[in-house]
C-alpha positions in Angstrom: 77.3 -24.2 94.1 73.4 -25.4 94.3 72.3 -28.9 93.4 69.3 -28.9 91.2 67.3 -32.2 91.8 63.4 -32.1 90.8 61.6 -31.0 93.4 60.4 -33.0 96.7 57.0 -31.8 96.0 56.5 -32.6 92.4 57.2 -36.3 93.4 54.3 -36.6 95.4 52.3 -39.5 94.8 54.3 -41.3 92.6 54.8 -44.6 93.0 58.3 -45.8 93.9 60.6 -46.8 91.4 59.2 -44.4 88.9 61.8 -42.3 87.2 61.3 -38.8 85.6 62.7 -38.2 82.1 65.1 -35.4 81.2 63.5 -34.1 78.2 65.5 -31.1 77.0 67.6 -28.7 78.8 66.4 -25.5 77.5 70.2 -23.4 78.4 73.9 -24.6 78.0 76.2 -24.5 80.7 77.3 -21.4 81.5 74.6 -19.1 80.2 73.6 -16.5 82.9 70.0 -16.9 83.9 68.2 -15.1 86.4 65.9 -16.5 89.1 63.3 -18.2 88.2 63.9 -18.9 84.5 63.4 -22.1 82.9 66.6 -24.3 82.8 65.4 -27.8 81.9 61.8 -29.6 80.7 61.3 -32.9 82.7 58.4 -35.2 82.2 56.9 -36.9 85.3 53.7 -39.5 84.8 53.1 -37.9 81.7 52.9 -34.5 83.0 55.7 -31.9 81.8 57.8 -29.8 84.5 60.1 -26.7 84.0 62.4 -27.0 86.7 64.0 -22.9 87.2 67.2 -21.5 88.2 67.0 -21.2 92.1 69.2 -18.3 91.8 70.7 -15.6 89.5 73.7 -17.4 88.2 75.1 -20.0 85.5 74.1 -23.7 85.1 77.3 -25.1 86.1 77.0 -28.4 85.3 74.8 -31.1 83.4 74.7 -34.7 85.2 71.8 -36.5 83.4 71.6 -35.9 79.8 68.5 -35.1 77.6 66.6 -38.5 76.5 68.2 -39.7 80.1 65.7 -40.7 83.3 66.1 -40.4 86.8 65.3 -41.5 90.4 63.5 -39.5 93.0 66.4 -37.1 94.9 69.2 -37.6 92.0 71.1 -34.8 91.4 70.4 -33.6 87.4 73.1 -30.5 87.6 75.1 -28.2 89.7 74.2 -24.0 89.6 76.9 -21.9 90.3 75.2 -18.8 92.2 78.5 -16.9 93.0 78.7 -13.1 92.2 80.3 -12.4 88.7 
């Protein structure tokens, strides 16, 4: 399994105690993706981020909702990467 958090990078130069907003996760769990693809739409100081599957695989997992925000490092879902 792969955490999927936003990026380390695409937080720089926020301010702290900013939170990102889930906008729309763009699969349901357990929809094969390949590497690369979109997976969810998060909006950051008003600029919009596709976040893609690290992996070929399945989003495993959903922990923050659409229409939910979150902290720099949270965990948004779990990937499950294992061979099918």
């Amino acid at each position: 399994m792969i955490d999927i958090q936003l990026a380390e990078a695409d937080w720089a130069g926020v301010d702290n105690g900013v939170e990102a907003l889930l906008e729309k996760w763009l699969v349901p769990v357990g929809a094969p993706l390949r590497k690369g693809q979109p997976m969810a739409s998060v909006m950051l100081v008003k600029a919009s981020i596709d976040i893609e599957a690290p992996a070929d695989g399945a989003l495993a997992s959903i922990l923050v909702p659409e229409g939910d925000s979150f902290a720099i490092g949270q965990i948004i879902a779990t990937f499950d990467d294992s061979p099918r």
